[in-house]
Residue, then its C-alpha position, 0 to 999 in steps of 0.5 A: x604662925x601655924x600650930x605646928x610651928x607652934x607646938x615646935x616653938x614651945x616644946x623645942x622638938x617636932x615630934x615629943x614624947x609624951x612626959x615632954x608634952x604634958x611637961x610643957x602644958x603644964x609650964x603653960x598652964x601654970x604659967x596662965x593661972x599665975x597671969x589670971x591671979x595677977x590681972x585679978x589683983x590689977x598688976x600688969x601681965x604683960x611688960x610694956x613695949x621696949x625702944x625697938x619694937x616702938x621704932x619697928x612700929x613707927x616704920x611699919x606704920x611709916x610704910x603702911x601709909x604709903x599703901x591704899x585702903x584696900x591694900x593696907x587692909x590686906x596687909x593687916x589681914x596677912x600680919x598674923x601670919x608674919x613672926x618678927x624675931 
């Protein structure tokens, strides 16, 4: 996922004005300090993963292994790429 397509998931709009932009970087940090003070005090920040994104791991994997080594190795390389929603 490129910035743009980013900036659009964040912010909702290809083009914000600019209270819209500084509205939502401000969400992102205060969002991020909030994560900061929480690892600091051990909690978790991130929920752990639900059934489906489990099972949806297990059936990449699954197909993953049919592929050779380099190919498996290009697959991780495009994974980034990819947005599962």
């Amino acid at each position: 996922m490129g910035f743009p397509s980013l900036w659009v998931s964040v912010v909702g709009k290809h083009h914000p004005d600019i209270y819209t932009a500084i509205g939502e970087i401000q969400k992102e940090q205060g969002y991020t300090e909030v994560c900061i003070t929480e690892l600091a005090m051990g909690k978790k920040v991130k929920a752990a993963p639900t059934k489906k994104w489990n099972e949806l791991q297990r059936r990449l994997e699954a197909i993953a292994a049919e592929y050779n080594r380099p190919t498996l190795e290009y697959l991780r390389a495009i994974g980034a790429n990819v947005n599962i929603s």
